[in-house]
Structure formats: structure tokens, C-alpha cells
C-alpha positions as CSV (number, residue, x, y, z in Angstrom):
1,X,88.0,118.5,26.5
2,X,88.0,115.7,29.4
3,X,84.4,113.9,30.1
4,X,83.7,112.9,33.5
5,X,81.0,109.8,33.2
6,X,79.1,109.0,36.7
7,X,76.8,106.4,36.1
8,X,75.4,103.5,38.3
9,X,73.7,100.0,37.8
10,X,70.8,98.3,38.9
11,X,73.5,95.8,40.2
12,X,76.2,98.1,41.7
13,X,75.8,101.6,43.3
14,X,71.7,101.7,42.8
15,X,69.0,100.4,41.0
16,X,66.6,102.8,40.0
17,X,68.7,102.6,36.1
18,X,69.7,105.5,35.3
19,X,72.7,107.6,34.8
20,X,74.1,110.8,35.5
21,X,76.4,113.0,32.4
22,X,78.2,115.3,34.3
23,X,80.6,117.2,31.2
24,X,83.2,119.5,32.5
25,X,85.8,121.0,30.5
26,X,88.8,121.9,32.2
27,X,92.3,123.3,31.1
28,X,95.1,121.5,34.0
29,X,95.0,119.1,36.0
30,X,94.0,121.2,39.2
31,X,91.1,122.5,37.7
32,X,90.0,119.1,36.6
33,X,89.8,118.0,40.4
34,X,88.1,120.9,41.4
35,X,85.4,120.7,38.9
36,X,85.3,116.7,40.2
37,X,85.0,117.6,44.1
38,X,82.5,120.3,43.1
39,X,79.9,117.8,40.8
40,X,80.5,115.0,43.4
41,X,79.4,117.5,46.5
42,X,76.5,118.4,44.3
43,X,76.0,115.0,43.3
44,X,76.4,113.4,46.8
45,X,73.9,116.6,48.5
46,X,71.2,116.0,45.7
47,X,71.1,112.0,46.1
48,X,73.2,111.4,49.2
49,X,70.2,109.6,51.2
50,X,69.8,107.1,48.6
51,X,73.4,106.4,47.3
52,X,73.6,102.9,49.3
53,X,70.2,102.7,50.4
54,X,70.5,98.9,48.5
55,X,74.3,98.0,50.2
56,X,73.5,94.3,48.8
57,X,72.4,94.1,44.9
58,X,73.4,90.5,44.1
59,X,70.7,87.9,43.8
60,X,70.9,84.3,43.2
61,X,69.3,82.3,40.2
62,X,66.2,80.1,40.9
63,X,68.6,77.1,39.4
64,X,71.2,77.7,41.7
65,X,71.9,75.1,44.6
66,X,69.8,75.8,47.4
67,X,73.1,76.4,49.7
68,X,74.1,79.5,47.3
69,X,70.2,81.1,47.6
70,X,70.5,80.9,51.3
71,X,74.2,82.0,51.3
72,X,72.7,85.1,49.0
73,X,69.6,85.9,50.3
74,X,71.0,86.1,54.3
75,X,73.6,88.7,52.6
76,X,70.6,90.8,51.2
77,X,69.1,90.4,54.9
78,X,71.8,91.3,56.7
79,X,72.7,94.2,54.5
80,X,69.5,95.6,53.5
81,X,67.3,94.7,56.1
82,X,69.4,95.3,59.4
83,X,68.1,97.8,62.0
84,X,70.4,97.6,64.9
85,X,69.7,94.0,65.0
86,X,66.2,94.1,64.4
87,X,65.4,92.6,61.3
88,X,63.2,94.5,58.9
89,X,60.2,92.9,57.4
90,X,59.7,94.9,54.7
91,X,62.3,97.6,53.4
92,X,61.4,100.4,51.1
93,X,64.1,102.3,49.3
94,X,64.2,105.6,48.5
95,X,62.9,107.7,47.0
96,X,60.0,106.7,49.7
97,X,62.6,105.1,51.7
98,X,65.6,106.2,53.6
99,X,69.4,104.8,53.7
100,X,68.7,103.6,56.5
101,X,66.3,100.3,56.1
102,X,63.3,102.1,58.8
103,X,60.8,102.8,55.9
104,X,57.6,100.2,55.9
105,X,55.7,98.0,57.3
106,X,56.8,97.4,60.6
107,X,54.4,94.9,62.5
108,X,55.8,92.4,62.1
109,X,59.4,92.8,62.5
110,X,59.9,90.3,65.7
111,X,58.8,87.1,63.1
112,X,61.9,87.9,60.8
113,X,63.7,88.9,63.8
114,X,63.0,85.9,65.7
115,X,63.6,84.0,62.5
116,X,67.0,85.2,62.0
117,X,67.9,84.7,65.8
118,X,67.0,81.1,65.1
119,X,69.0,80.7,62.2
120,X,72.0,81.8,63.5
121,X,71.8,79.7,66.4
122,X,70.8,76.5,64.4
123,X,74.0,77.5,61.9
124,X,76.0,78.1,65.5
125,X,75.3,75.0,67.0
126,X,76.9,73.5,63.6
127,X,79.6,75.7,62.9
128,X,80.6,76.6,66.1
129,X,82.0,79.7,64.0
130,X,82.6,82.7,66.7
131,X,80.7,85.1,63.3
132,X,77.8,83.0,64.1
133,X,77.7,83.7,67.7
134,X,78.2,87.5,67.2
135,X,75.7,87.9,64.9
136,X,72.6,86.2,66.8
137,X,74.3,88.0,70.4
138,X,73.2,91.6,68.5
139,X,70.0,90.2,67.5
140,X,68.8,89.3,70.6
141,X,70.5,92.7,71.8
142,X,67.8,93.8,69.6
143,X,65.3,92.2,70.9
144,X,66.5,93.2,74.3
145,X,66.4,97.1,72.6
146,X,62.7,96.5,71.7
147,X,62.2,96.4,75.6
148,X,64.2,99.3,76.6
149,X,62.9,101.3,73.9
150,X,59.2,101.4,75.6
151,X,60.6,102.6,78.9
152,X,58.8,99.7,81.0
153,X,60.7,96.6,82.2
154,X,58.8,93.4,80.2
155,X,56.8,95.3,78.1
156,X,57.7,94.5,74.5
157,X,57.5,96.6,71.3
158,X,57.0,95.4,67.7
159,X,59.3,97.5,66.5
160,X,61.9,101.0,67.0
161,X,63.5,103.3,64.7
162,X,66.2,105.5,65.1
163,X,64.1,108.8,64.5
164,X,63.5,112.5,65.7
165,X,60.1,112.7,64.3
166,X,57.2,110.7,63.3
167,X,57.7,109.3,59.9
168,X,55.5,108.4,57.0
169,X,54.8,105.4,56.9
170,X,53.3,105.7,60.9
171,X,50.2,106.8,59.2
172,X,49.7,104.3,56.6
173,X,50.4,101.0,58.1
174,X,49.2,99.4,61.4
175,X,47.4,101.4,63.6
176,X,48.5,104.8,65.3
177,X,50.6,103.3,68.3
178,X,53.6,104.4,67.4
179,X,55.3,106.5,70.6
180,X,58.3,108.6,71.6
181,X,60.7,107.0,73.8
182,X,61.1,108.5,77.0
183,X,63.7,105.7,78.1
184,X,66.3,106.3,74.5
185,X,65.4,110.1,73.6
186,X,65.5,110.2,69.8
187,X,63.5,106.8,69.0
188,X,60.4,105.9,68.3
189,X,58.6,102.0,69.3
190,X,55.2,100.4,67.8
191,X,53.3,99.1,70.6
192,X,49.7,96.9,71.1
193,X,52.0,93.9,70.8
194,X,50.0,90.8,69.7
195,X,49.8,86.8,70.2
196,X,51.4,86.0,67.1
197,X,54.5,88.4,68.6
198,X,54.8,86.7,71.6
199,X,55.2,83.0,70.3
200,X,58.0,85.0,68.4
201,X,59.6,86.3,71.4
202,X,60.0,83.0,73.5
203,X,60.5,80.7,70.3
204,X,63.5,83.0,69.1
205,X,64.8,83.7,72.3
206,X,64.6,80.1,73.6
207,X,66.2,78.7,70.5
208,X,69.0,81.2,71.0
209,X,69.3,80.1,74.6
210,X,69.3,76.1,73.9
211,X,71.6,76.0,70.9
212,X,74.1,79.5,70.6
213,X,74.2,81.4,73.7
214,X,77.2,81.7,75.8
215,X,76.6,82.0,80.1
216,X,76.6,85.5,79.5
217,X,73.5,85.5,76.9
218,X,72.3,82.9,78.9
219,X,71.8,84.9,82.0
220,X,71.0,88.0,79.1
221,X,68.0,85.5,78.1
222,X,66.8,84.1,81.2
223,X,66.3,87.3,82.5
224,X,64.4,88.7,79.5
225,X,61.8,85.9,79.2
226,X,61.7,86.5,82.8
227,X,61.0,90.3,83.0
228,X,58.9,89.5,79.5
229,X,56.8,86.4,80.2
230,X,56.3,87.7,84.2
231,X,55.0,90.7,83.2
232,X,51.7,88.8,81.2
233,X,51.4,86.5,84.2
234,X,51.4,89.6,87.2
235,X,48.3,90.9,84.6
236,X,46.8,88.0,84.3
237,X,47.9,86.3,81.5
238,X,47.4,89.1,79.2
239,X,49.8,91.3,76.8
240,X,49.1,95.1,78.2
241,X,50.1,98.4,76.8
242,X,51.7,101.4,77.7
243,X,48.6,102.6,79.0
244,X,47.8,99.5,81.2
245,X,45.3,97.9,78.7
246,X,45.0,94.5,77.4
247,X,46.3,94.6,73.2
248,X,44.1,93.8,70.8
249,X,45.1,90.1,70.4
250,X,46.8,90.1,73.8
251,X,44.6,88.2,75.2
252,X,45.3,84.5,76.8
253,X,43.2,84.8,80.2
254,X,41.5,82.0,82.0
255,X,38.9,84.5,83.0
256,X,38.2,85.9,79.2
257,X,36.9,83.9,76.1
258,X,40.2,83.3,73.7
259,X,41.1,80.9,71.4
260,X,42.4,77.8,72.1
261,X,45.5,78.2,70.1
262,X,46.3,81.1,72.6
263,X,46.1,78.4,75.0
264,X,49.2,76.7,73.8
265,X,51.2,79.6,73.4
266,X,50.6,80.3,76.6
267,X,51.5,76.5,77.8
268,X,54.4,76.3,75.8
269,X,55.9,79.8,77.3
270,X,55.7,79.0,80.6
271,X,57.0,75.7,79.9
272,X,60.0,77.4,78.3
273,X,60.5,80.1,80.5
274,X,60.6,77.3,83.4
275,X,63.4,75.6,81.3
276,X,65.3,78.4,81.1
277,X,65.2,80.3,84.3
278,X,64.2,77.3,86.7
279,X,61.6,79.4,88.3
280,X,59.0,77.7,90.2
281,X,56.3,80.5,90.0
282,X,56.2,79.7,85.9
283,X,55.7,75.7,86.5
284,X,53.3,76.9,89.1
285,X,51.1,78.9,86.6
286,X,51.4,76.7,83.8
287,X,50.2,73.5,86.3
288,X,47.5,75.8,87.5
289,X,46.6,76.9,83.9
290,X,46.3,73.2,83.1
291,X,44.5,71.8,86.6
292,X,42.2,74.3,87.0
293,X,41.8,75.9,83.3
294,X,42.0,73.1,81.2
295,X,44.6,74.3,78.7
296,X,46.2,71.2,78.1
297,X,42.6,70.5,76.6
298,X,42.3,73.1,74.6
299,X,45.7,72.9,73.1
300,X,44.3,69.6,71.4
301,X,41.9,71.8,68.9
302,X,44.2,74.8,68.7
303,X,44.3,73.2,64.9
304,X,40.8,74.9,63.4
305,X,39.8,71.8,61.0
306,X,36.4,72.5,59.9
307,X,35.3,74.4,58.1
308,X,38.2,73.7,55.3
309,X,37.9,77.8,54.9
310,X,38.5,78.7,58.4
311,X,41.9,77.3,57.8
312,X,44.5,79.9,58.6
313,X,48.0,79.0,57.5
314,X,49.4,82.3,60.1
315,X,47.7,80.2,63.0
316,X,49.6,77.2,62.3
317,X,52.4,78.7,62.2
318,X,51.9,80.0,65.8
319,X,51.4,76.6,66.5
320,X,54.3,75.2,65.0
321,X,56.5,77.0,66.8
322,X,54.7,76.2,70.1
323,X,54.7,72.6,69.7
324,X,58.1,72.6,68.5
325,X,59.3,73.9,71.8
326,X,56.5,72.2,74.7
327,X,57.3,68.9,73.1
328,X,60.6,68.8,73.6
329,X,60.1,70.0,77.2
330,X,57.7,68.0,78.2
331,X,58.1,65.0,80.2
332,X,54.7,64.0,81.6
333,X,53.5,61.5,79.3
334,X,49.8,62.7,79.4
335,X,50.6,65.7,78.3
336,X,52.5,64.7,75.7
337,X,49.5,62.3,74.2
338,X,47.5,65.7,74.2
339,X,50.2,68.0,72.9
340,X,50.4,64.6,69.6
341,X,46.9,65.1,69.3
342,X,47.2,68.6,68.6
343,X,50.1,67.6,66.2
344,X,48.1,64.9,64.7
345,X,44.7,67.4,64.2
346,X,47.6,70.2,62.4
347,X,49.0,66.8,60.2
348,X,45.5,66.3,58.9
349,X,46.0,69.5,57.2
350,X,49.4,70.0,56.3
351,X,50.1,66.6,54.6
352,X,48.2,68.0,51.8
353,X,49.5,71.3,52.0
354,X,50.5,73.5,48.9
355,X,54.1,74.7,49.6
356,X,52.9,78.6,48.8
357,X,54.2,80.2,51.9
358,X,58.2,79.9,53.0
359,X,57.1,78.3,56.3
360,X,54.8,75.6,54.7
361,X,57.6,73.4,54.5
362,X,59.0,74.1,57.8
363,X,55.6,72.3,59.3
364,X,56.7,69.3,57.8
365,X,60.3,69.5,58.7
366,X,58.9,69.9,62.4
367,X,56.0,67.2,62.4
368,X,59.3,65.1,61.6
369,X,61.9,66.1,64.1
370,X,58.9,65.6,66.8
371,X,57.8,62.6,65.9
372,X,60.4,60.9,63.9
373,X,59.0,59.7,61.7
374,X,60.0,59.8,57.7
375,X,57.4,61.6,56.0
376,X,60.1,63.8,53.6
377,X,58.7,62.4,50.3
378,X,60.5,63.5,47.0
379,X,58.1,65.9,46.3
380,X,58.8,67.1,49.9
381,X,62.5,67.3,49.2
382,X,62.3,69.2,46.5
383,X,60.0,71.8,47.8
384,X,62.7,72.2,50.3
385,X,65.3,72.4,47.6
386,X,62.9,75.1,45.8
387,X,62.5,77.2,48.4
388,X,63.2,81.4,47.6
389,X,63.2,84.4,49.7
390,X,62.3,87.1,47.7
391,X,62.1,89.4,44.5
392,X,63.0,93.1,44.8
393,X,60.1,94.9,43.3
394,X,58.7,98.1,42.2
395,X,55.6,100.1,43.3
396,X,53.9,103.1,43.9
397,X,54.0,104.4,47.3
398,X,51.2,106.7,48.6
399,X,52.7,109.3,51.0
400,X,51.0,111.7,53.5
401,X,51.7,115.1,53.3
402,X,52.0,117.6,56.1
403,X,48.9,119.9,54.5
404,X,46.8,116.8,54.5
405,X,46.9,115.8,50.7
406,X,49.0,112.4,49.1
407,X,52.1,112.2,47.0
408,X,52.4,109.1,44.6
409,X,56.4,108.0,44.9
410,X,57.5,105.1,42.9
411,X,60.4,102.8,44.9
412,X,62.0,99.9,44.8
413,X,61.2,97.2,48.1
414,X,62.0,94.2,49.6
415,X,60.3,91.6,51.4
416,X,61.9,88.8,53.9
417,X,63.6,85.7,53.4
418,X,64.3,85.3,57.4
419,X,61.8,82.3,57.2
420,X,63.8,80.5,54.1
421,X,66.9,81.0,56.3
422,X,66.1,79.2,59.2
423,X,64.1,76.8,57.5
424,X,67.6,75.7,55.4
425,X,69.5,75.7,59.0
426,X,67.3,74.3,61.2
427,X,67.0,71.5,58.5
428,X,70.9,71.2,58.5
429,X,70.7,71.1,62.1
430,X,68.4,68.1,62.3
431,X,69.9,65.9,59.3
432,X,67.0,66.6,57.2
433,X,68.6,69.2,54.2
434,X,72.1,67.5,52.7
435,X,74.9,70.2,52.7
436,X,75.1,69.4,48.7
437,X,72.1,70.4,47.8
């Protein structure tokens, strides 16, 4: 009797642990690899979709050197979390899931997208490694995708998938603005883009233009943030829809009540979109926005202070990012003295700041690069050294059904570590993470 044993690992082929027997007895050798072709057809029919669902298994040790988690955890990104550039922000494997990494929230995929656009051009501008440069080029091809997808030239979506038909999770997370593609037959987009996306959108992209792109992808970019940031200007400074309507959190008019953090994003997008495609029209609006609206001065208190609870760690983030990119820019020293205010009113905050969230650090990092001065403490440094992406985890999944009842699926998913990533090359980039550590 010969045994065939097909069995898989957490740490190879899957990771849901356990193992298939398959026993056939056979009498030659032809019969033997008959019986094997068979059970493997079976095998590969039954639990084809989730055979490499998980192409990366191997996770690093909390003690290991911070350059091996990064090294690990952009492997699990790339592998796991990689939509046809777009970057995932939250994978679930099957059973819930799919092989292919399109099952789960989706919302929010242009923060680890943008993220990882960043990261490769912050490692680019070090390596100079052609890799590099390929892999943030089909990124922000992605990001170019996210725009074709919707059919409209400058209009944005959060996210596509390659995908006949509406798909579970469309009913479970975000609101229903999912939409059929009329400009890529066969996918699907998630509109009623947001603020939050559109600091991703020129921070990513103008990061990728400064420190990776080639002419090519500079001319790729330009016209992008052209087509992308025009679009909110000709509609008055608001993100619309499909259907013509202002989004939800679309909103940075002069004519509308917003807040005043919108007000920055909407400084420091023009101001970049200027830089990059030298297009008077943008320094027009932003001069007007500032003359006339008073921007500049509410980009001063974009930092809520007070109350202590109305804190919101998401907001400085968005803020972050804008001041990262208007203060380099800028040259008019009175705008400068109110974009360090607006620093200053953030620092107030986040020198106390509990390093709970994988950007907390990164506000430091910036508030140092922008202003130069030393504030990485040893505590500082080693929350840097600390950082971690993320743990693969187990839950239930509640799934709709087609007759209007639930199914409870238990899966394995991942979070992001796109935000660890960048935060370890941007800090190469900018002398402030040692290579060694």
C-alpha cells in the first residue's frame, strides 16, 4: 500500500491548520499517478480559490531589528495586499475572502496606497534601485486606474475591484456607492470620495513626483493632479460625485461653512499642484482663497486644541501631511509664520503624544524635518525602533445572503503596515532612522 500525505502549514501553503489524508492504494506505478492527478483535481476544484489566498506567510519577531520588520512586513504588503497596484487596507482570506486580496473594507485604500507610493519613492531617492522605481510607477498607475475606472476625467474613486458582480462585502461596509464601470466593463469603483482621500491623493502623488518619478511619470503626474485638483476647483472647491453632488466630506468651499483643517488641504493642494504643473490658474485660486477667503488664517487653528476630547488623531494626520508639503513650497515669509503657527498649535499636542497609532511617530519625525530642530528624545527613538505593522488575525465574518438572511464565516485577515513603511523610509531619507537599527 503507498500513502499519499497532502498537508499544509500555517506557515507554508495556508493557514487555516489543518491537513488533508488522502489514502490511495495502488498496484504500478501508472496507477499511482493517476490516482494523484485525480485527488489533486478534486483537491485543487474543492479549495482551489483559497490555495494561495496568503502568497506571503512569514512574519518577523517583535525583537528583530527594525530594518528586518520593515523588510518583512512590505513582503506581506506587496504579496498579500496588492490589487493592481492599489494597496488593500484590509484583506480577508478565504473562506470569506477570495485569492485575490478584493474582500473588505475598502475606504480607505488611497491612505495605504498613498503610503506605499511614498515609501517607494523615499527608498528610490536612496537606492536609486531601478525595483524601486517600478514598483511606485504601478502604484501610481493605480492611482491613475482609480480615475479611469469612474469613467469621468478627475473624478477619483476610493477604490476598484476586478469583478463581474457586486460582492459581499458592498453591503456591509461603507455606504452603498459602489458602481459598475462603464469606462473598464467588468470592474466595479467605490465613490463619495472624502477630504481625508484627497490629502492622500496630492501627498502620494507629489512625493512620487519630487523624489522617484522619471519625465515620463512626471508628465503621468502633472497631468493627474491636474485633471484631479481642476476638477474640485471648476466646482467650486468641492469633491462631486458621479451624480454631480458635493461628497459627504467633500466639502472645502469659500461659500459653505467647513472646517478649517479643510482649509489647509485645500492650500497646500493648490500650492502643490502649482509646483508641479506650473499652472497659473492654481496659484491664482490658492492667492484668491487666501486674499479674499482668509484660508491662510484658518490654517492656523486647523489643530482642534480644546476641548482635550475633541482631539482627533485622523485630523492630524490630514494635517501632517499638508504641512509637510505647503512648507516646503512656500516662500512668502508670512505665510510661513502662519503655516509654524499651525505647526506649533499641532506640537502642543503631539509632544505628549502616546505612540498608539503607526503614524504617531511620523508627526514627530515631520515637526523635525520642518523645523529642524532635535526633538528625537530616546524615548522617541525607540518608539521609532518599536514600531510594527500588523498581526494576522482570526474572526467571524457576517455575510449577506442572496434570500436576505446572514451566514457566520470564520477567516483569517490582515490589516496595513503601509504607514510603518514609509515612516522607516521617509526617516532613512531625512537622516533621522540609522540603517543599523
Amino acid at each position: 500500500m503507498n500513502i499519499l500525505l497532502v498537508s499544509y502549514h500555517k506557515n507554508q501553503l495556508f493557514s487555516t491548520g489543518f491537513f488533508l489524508l488522502i489514502i490511495a492504494q495502488v498496484d504500478n506505478i501508472q496507477k499511482m499517478k493517476k490516482r494523484v492527478a485525480i485527488s489533486l483535481s478534486i483537491f485543487l476544484f474543492l479549495f482551489g480559490k483559497s490555495l494561495f489566498a496568503q502568497k506571503v506567510n512569514e512574519f518577523p519577531e517583535k525583537t528583530d531589528p527594525l530594518s528586518v520588520k520593515v523588510e518583512l512586513f512590505d513582503k506581506l504588503m506587496l504579496g498579500n495586499h496588492w490589487n493592481e497596484g492599489a494597496i488593500m487596507q484590509y484583506v480577508i482570506f478565504p473562506p470569506a475572502g477570495l485569492e485575490s486580496p478584493i474582500i473588505g473594507p475598502q475606504a480607505d485604500c488611497l491612505d495605504p496606497t498613498s503610503e506605499m507610493l511614498a515609501a517607494y519613492s523615499y527608498k528610490f531617492a536612496l537606492s536609486n534601485d531601478p525595483k524601486d522605481r517600478e514598483i511606485a510607477n504601478k502604484i501610481f498607475d493605480a492611482i491613475v486606474k482609480l480615475e479611469k475606472v469612474t469613467g469621468v476625467p478627475g473624478l477619483v474613486a476610493r477604490s476598484f475591484n476586478k469583478t463581474d458582480s457586486p460582492l459581499w462585502h458592498e453591503d456591509v461596509y461603507w455606504y452603498k456607492e459602489w458602481h459598475e464601470s462603464s469606462s473598464m466593463p467588468g470592474y466595479r469603483w467605490l465613490g463619495d470620495l472624502s477630504a481625508d482621500k484627497f490629502t492622500s491623493i496630492f501627498y502620494g502623488v507629489g512625493t512620487f513626483w519630487e523624489f522617484c518619478a522619471d519625465e515620463e511619470y512626471k508628465q503621468k503626474a502633472s497631468e493627474l493632479l491636474d485633471r484631479f485638483i481642476g476638477r474640485v476647483v471648476d466646482d467650486n472647491f468641492k469633491l462631486t460625485d458621479l451624480d454631480g453632488k458635493m461628497t459627504l466630506w467633500g466639502n472645502f468651499c469659500p461659500d459653505l461653512p467647513h472646517q478649517a483643517l479643510n482649509s489647509l488641504e485645500m492650500l497646500a493642494a493648490l500650492k502643490v499642484t502649482y509646483h508641479i504643473t506650473g499652472k497659473e490658474r492654481y496659484n491664482a485660486a490658492y492667492h484668491m482663497l487666501i486674499d479674499r477667503y482668509h484660508y491662510d488664517d484658518d490654517a492656523i487653528n486647523a489643530k482642534i486644541v480644546f476641548p482635550p476630547e475633541w482631539r482627533n488623531v485622523g485630523d492630524d494626520y490630514h494635517a501632517a501631511r499638508s504641512l509637510y508639503m505647503i512648507m516646503r513650497y512656500e516662500k512668502d515669509r508670512s505665510l510661513l509664520i502662519k503655516y509654524k503657527m499651525s505647526l506649533n498649535r499641532h506640537w502642543y499636542d503631539w509632544k505628549d503624544i502616546a505612540f498608539t497609532w503607526e503614524s504617531n511617530i511620523w508627526f514627530i519625525m515631520v515637526y523635525q524635518v520642518l523645523t529642524g530642530e532635535d526633538i528625537l528624545t530616546a524615548e522617541r527613538k525607540q518608539a521609532i525602533k518599536d514600531m510594527w505593522g500588523f498581526e494576522r488575525e482570526t474572526k467571524e465574518f457576517k455575510i449577506p445572503q442572496k434570500e436576505g438572511s446572514f451566514k457566520m464565516v470564520n477567516s483569517e485577515y490582515e490589516r496595513t503596515a503601509a504607514a510603518m513603511i514609509r515612516n522607516y523610509w521617509f526617516g532613512r531619507y531625512y537622516n533621522l532612522i540609522d540603517p543599523k537599527w
